[in-house]
PyMOL commands that place a pseudoatom at each C-alpha (Angstrom):
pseudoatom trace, name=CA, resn=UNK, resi=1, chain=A, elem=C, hetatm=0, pos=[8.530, -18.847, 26.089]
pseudoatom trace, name=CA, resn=UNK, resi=2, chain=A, elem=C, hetatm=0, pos=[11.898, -17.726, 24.381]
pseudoatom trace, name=CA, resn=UNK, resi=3, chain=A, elem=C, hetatm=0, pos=[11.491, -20.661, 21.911]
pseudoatom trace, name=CA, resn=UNK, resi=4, chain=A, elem=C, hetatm=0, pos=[8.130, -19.370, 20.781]
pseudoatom trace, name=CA, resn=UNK, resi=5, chain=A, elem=C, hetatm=0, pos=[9.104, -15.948, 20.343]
pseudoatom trace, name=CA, resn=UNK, resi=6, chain=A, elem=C, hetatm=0, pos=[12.278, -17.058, 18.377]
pseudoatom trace, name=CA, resn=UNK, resi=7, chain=A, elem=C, hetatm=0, pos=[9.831, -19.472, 16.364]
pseudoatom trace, name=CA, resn=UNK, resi=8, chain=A, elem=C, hetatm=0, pos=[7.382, -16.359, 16.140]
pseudoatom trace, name=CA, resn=UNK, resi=9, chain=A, elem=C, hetatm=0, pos=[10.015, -13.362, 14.942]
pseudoatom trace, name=CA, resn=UNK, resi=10, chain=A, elem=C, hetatm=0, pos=[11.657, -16.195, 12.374]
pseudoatom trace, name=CA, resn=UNK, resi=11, chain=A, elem=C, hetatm=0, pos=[8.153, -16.951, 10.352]
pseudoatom trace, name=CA, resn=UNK, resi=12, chain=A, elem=C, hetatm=0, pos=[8.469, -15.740, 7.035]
pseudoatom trace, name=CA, resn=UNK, resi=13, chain=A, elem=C, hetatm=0, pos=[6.065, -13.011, 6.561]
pseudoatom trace, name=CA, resn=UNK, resi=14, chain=A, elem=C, hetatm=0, pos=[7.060, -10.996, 9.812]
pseudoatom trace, name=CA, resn=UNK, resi=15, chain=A, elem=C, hetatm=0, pos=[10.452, -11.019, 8.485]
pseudoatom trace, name=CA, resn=UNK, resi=16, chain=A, elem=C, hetatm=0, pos=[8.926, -10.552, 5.343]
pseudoatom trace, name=CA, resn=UNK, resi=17, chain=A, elem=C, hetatm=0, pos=[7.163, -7.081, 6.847]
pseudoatom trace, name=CA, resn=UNK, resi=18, chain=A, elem=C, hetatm=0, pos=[9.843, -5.640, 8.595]
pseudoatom trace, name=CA, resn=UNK, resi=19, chain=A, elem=C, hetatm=0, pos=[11.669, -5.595, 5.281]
pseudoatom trace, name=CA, resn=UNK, resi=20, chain=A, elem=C, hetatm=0, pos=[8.568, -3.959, 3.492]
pseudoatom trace, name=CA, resn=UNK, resi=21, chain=A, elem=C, hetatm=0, pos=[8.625, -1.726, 6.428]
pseudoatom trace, name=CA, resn=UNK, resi=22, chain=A, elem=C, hetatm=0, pos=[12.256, -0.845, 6.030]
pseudoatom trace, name=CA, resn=UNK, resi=23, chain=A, elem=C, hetatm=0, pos=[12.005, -0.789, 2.430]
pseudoatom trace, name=CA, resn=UNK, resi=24, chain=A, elem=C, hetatm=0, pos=[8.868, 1.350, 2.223]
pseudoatom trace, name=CA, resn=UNK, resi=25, chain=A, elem=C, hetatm=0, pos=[10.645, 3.955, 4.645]
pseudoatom trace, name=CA, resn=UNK, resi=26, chain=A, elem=C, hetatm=0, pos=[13.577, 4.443, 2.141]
pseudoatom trace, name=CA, resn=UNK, resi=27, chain=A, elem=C, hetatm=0, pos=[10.927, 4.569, -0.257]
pseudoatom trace, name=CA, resn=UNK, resi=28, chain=A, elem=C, hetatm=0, pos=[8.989, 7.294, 1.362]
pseudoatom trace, name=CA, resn=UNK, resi=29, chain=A, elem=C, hetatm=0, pos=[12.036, 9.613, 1.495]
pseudoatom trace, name=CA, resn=UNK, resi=30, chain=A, elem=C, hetatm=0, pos=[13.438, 9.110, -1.607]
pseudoatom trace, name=CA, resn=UNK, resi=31, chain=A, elem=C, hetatm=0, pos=[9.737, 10.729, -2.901]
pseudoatom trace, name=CA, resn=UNK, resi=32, chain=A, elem=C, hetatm=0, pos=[9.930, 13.358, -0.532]
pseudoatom trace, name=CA, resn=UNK, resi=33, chain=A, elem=C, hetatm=0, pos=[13.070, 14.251, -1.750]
pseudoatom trace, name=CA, resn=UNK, resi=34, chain=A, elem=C, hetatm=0, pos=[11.760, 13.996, -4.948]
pseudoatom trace, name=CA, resn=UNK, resi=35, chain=A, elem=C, hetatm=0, pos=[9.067, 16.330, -4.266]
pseudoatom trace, name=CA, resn=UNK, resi=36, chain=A, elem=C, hetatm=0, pos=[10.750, 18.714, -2.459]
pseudoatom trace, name=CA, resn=UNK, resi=37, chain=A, elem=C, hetatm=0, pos=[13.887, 19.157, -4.471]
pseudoatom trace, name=CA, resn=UNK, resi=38, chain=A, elem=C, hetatm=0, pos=[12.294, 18.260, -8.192]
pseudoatom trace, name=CA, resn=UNK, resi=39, chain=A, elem=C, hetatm=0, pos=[8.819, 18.748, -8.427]
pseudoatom trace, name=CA, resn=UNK, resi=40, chain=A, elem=C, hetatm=0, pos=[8.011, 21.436, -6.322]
pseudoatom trace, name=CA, resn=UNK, resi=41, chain=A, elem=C, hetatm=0, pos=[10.582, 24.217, -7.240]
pseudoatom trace, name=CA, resn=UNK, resi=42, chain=A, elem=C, hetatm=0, pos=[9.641, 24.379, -10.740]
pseudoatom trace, name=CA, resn=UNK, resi=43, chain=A, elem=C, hetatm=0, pos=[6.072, 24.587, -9.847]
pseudoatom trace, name=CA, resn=UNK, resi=44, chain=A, elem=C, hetatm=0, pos=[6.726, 27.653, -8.074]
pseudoatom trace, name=CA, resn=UNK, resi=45, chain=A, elem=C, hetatm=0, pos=[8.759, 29.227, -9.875]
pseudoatom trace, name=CA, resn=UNK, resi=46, chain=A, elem=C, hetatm=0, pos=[6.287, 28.574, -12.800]
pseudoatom trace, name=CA, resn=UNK, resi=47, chain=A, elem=C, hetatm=0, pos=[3.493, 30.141, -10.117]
pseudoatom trace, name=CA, resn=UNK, resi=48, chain=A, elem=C, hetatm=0, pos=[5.734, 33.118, -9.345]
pseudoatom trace, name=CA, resn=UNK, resi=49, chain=A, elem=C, hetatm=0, pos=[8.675, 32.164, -7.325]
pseudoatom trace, name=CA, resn=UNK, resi=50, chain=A, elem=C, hetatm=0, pos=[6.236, 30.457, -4.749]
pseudoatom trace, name=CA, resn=UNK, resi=51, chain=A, elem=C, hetatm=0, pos=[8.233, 28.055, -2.336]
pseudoatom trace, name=CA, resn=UNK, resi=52, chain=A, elem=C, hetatm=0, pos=[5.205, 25.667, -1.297]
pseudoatom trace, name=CA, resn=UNK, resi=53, chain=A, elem=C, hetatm=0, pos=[6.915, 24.760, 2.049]
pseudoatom trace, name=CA, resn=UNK, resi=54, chain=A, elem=C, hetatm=0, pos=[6.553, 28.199, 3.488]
pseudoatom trace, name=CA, resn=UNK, resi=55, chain=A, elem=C, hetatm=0, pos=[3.171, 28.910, 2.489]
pseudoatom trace, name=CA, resn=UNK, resi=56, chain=A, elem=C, hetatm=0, pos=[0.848, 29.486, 5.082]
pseudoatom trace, name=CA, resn=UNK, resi=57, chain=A, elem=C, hetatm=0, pos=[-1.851, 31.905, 6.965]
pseudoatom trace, name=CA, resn=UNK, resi=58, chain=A, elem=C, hetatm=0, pos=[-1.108, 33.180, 10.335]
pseudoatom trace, name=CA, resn=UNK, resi=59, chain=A, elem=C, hetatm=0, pos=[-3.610, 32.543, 12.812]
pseudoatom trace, name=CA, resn=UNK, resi=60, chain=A, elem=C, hetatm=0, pos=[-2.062, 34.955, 15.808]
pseudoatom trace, name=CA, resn=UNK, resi=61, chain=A, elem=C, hetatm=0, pos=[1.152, 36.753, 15.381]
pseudoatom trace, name=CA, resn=UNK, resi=62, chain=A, elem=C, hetatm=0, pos=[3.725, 35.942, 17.450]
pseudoatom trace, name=CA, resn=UNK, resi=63, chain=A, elem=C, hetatm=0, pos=[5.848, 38.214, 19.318]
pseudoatom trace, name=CA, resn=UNK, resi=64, chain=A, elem=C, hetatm=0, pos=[7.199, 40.112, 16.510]
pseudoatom trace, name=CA, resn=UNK, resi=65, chain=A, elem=C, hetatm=0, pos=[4.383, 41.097, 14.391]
pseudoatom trace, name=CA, resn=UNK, resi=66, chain=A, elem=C, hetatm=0, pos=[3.811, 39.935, 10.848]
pseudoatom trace, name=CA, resn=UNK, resi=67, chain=A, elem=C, hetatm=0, pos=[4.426, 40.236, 7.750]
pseudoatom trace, name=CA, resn=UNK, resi=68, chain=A, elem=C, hetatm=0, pos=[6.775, 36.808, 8.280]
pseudoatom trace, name=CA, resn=UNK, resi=69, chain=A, elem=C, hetatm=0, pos=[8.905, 36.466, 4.784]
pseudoatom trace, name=CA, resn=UNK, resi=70, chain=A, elem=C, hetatm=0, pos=[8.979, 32.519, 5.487]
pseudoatom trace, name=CA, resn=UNK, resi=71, chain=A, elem=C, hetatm=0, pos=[7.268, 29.594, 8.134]
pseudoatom trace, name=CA, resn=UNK, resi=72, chain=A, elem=C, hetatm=0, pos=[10.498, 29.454, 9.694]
pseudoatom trace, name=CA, resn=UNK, resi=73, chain=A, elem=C, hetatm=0, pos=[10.724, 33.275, 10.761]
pseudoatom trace, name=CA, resn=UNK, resi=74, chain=A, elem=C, hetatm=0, pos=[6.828, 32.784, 12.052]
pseudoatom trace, name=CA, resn=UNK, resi=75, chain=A, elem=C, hetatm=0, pos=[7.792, 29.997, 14.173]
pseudoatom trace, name=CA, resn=UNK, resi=76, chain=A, elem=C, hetatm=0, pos=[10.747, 32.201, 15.662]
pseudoatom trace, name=CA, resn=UNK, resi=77, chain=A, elem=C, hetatm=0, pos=[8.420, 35.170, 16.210]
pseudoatom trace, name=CA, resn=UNK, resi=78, chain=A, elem=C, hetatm=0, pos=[6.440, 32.443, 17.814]
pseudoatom trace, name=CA, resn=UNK, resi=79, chain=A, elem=C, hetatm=0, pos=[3.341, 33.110, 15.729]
pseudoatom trace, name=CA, resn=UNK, resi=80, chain=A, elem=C, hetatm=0, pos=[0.391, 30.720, 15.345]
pseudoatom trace, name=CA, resn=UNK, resi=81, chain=A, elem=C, hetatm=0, pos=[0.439, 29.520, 11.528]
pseudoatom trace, name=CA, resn=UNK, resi=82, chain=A, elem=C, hetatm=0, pos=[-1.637, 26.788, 9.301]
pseudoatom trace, name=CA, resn=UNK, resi=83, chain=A, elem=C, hetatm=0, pos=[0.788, 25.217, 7.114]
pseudoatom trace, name=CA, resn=UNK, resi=84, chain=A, elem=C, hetatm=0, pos=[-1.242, 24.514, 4.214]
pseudoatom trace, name=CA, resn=UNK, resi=85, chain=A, elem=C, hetatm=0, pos=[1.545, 24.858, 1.842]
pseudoatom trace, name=CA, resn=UNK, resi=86, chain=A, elem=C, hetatm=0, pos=[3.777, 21.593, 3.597]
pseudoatom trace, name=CA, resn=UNK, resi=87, chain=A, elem=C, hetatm=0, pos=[0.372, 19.751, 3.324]
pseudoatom trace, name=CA, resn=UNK, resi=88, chain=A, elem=C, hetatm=0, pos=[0.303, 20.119, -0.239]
pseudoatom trace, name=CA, resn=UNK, resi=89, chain=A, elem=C, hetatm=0, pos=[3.503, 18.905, -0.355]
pseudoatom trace, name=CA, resn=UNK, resi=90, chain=A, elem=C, hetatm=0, pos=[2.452, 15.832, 1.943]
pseudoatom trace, name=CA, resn=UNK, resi=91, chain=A, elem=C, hetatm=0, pos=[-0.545, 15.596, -0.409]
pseudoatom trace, name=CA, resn=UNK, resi=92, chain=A, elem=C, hetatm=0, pos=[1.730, 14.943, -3.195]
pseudoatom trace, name=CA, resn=UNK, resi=93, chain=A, elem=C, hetatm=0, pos=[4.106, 12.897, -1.972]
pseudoatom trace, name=CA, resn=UNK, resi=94, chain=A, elem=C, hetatm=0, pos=[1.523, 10.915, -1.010]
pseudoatom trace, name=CA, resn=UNK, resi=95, chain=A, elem=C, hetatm=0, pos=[-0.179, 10.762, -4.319]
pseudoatom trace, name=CA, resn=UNK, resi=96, chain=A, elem=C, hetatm=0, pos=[2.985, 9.733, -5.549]
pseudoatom trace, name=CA, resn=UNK, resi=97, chain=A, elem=C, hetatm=0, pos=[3.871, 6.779, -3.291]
pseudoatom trace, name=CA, resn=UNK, resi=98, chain=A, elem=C, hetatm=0, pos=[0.209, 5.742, -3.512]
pseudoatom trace, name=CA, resn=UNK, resi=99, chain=A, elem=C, hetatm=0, pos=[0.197, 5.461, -7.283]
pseudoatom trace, name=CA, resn=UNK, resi=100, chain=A, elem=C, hetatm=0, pos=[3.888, 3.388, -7.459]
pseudoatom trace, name=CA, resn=UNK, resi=101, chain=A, elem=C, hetatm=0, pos=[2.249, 1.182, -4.602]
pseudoatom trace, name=CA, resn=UNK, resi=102, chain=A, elem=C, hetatm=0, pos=[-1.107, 0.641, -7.133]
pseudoatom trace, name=CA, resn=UNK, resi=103, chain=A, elem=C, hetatm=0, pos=[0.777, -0.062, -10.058]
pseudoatom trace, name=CA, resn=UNK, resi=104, chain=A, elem=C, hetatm=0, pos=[3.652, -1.691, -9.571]
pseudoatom trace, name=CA, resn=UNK, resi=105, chain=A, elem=C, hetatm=0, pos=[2.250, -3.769, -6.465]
pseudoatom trace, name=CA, resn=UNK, resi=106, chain=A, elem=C, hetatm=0, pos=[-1.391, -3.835, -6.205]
pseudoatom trace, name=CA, resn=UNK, resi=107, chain=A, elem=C, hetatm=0, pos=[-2.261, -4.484, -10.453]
pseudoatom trace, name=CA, resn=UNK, resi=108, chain=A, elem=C, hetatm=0, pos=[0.897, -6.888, -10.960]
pseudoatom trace, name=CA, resn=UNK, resi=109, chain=A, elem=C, hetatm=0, pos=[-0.230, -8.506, -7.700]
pseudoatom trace, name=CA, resn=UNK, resi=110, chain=A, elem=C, hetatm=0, pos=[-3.887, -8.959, -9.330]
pseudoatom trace, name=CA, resn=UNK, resi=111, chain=A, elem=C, hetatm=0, pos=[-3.111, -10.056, -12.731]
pseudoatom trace, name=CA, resn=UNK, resi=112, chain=A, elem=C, hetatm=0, pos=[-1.096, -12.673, -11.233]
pseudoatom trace, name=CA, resn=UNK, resi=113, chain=A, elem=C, hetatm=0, pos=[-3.906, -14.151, -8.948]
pseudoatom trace, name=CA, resn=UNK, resi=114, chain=A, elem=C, hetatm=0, pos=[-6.126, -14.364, -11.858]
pseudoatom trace, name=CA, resn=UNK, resi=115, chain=A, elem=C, hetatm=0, pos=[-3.877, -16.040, -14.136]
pseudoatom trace, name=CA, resn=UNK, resi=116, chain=A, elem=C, hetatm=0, pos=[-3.209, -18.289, -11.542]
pseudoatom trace, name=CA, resn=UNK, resi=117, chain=A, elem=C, hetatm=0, pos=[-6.972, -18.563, -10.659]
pseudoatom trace, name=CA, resn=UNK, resi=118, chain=A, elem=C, hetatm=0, pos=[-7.742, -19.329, -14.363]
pseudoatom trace, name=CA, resn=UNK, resi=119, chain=A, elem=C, hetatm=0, pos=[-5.097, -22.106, -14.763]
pseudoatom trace, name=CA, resn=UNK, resi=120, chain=A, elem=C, hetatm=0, pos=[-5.902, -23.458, -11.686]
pseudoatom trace, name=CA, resn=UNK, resi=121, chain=A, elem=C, hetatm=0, pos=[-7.675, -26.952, -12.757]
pseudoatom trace, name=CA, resn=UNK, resi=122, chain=A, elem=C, hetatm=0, pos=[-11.060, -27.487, -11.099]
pseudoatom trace, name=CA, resn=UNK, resi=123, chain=A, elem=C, hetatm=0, pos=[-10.877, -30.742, -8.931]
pseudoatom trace, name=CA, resn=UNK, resi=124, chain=A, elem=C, hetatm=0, pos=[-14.200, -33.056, -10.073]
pseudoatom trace, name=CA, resn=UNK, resi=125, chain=A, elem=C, hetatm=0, pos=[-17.042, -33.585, -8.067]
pseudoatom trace, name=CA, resn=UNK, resi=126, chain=A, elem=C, hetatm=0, pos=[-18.295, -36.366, -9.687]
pseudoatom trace, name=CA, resn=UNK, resi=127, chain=A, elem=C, hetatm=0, pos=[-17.436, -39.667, -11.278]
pseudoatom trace, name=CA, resn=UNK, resi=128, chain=A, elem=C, hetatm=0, pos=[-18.837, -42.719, -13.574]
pseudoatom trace, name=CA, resn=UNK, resi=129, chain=A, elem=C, hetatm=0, pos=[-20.042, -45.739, -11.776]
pseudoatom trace, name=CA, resn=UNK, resi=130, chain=A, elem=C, hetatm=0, pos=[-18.123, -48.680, -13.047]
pseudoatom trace, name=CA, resn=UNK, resi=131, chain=A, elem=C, hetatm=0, pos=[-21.132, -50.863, -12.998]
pseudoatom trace, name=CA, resn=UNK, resi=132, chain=A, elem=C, hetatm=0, pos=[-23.589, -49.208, -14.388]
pseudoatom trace, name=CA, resn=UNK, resi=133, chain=A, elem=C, hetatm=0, pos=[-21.882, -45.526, -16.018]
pseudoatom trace, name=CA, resn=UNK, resi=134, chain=A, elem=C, hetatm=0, pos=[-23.982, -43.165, -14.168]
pseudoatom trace, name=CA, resn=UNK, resi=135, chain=A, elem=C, hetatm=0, pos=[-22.549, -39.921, -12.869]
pseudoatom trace, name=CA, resn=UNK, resi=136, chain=A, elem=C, hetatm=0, pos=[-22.234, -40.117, -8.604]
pseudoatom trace, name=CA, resn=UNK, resi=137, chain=A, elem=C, hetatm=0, pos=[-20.855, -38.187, -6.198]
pseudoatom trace, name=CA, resn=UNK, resi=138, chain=A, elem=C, hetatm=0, pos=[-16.480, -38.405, -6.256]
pseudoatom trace, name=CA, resn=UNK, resi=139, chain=A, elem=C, hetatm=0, pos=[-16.466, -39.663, -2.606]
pseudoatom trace, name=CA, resn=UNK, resi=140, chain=A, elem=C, hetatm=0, pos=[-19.350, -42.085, -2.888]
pseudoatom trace, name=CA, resn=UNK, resi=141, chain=A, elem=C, hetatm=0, pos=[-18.886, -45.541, -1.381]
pseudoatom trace, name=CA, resn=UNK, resi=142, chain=A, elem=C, hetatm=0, pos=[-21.989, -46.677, -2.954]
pseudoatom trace, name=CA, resn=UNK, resi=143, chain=A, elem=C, hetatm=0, pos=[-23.466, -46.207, -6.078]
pseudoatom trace, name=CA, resn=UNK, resi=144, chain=A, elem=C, hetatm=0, pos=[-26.998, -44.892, -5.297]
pseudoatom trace, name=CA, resn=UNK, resi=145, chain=A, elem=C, hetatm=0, pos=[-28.830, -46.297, -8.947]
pseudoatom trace, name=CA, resn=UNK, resi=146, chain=A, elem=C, hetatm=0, pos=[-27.487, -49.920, -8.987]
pseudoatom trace, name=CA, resn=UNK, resi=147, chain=A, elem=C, hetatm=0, pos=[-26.103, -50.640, -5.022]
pseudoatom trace, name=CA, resn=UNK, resi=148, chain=A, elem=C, hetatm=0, pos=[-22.943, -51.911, -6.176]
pseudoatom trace, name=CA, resn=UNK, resi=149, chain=A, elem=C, hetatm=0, pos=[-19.943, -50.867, -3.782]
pseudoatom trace, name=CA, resn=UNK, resi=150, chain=A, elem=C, hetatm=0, pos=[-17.198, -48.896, -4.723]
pseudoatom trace, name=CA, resn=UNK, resi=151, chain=A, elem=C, hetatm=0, pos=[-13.572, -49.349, -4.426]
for i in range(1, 151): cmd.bond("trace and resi %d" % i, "trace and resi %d" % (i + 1))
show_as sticks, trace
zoom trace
């Protein structure tokens, strides 16, 4: 049973996902940094020295009642919030991973099956009878117009 899991974890495309996996994860915060530290701070300060991350409507106050000046001094006061501000954030980052994955993966991915689709040769489905030239069948044994048998 050890042998087959060995055999199992060695095949080539679970190794071959764990390192998408591990890639993808490095991936994913490499855009969230991106967002988060490049994209998003000049797109508040363009809206009005908005920080995105701490946008949010309180639901029920917490302890200490509102106004909170960020999401971390609501969570503190223990107030109820909806972060819609960190899902716009989410949105974009995944907006962003979801467009590298399209067009660097997914279309490259594509145009190389149909090339390769294309140049593929078509295998034939028929052949000439030596006997008498008429088109048969490729695995015939028999030509069905004159009888004669095929090699």
């Amino acid at each position: 049973m050890l042998k087959d899991f060995k055999a199992f974890i060695m095949r080539g495309n679970v190794v071959d996902m764990a390192v998408g996996i591990i890639v993808g994860a490095a991936f994913g915060a490499i855009v969230t940094s991106l967002v988060n530290d490049v994209i998003m701070p000049p797109i508040g300060l363009a809206l009005g020295n908005i920080d995105f991350s701490d946008l949010m409507l309180v639901l029920k106050e917490g302890a200490t009642p509102g106004p909170y000046e960020s999401l971390a001094a609501a969570k503190e006061a223990g107030a109820v919030t909806l972060n819609y501000g960190a899902f716009i954030n989410t949105l974009i980052i995944f907006l962003i991973i979801a467009a590298v994955v399209f067009f660097f993966i997914v279309r490259p991915i594509s145009k190389l099956a149909a090339r390769e689709k294309e140049a593929a040769p078509v295998a034939p489905t028929t052949k000439d009878c030596p006997f008498c030239y008429t088109s048969i069948p490729v695995n015939a044994k028999r030509c069905p117009n004159c009888t004669s048998e095929l090699e």
